[in-house]
N, C-alpha and C positions, 0 to 999 in steps of 0.2 A: 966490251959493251954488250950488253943483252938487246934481244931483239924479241918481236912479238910477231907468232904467225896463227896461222886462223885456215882453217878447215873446213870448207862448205861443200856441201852436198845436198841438192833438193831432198832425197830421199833420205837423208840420215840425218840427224842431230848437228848441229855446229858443236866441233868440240875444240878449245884454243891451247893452245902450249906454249909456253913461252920459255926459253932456254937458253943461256949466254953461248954463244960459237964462236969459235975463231971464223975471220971474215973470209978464209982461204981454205977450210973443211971440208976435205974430200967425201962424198956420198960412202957411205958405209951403211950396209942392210940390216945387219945387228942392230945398229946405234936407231939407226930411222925405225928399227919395229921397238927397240924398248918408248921412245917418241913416243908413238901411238896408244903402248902400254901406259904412258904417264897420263896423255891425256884422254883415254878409259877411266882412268884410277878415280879421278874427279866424282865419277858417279858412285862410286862406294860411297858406305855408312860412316860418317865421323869416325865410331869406333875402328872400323877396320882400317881407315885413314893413319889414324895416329899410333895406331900398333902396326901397323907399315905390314898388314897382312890379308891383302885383297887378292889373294889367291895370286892366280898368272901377271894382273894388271902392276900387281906390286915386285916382280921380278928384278928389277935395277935394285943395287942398293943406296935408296935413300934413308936419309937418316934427318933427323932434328925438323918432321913433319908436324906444320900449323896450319888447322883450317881458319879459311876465310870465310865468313858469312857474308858479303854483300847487300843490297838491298834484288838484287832480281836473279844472282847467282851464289854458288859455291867454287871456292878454290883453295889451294891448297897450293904451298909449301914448304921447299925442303933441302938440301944438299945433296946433291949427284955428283959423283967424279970430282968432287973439290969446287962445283958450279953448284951456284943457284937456280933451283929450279922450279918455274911458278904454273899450276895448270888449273882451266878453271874450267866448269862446268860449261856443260852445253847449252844451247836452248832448252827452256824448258817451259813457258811461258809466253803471251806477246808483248809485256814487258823488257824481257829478256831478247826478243825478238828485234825489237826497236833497237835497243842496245847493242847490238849486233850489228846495224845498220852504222852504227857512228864510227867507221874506220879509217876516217884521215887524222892523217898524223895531229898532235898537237903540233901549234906553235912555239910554245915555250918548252924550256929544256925543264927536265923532272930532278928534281934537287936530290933526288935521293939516288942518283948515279950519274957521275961526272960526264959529259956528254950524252945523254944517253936522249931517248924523243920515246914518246910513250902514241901509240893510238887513244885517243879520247873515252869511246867506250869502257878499254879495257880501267884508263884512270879515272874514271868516275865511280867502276864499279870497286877500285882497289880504295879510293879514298872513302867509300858508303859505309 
């Protein structure tokens, strides 16, 4: 099951990642800084997006990279370690900012993964 986690800091940008985990995944410092790296990457250029060449930010190797357009964000993606792996843009906007704000779970299950619960924000912006 994929899960979706979010990033907040007054002084920085909200940046989101969402990442399938095993439920019983030991903290590892590598794995948790490529994390961060993925979801930096979001802010690169389409093109450096899809040639998977954003300098440091692109360090993991993903591969079969699609950006997302949204209506108030950008996301992207991709394949890591044999998972899918979805990262989207920060705040960027007060649109995007609102959107931000919509973090309770849905109530209905997301058909496009068998058990899986989506926060609202993030499925409004993936269905736009």
């Amino acid at each position: 099951q994929g899960s979706f986690a979010s990033v907040f800091t007054p002084q920085v940008p909200v940046m989101k990642l969402s990442v399938a985990l095993p439920l019983a995944a030991a903290y590892n410092q590598d794995t948790a800084l490529e994390y961060a790296k993925l979801a930096g990457a979001a802010y690169c250029s389409d093109s450096a997006l899809e040639a998977w060449s954003c300098g440091d930010k692109c360090s993991a190797d993903v591969k079969s990279v699609k950006i997302c357009k949204g209506d108030t964000t950008k996301s992207f993606v991709g394949v890591w370690d044999s998972t899918c792996v979805v990262s989207f843009e920060g705040t960027s906007n007060i649109q995007s900012f609102i959107t931000d704000l919509e973090f309770w779970k849905s109530s209905t299950d997301w058909d496009v993964c068998d058990g899986c619960k989506v926060h609202s924000g993030f499925l409004k912006e993936y269905k736009s």
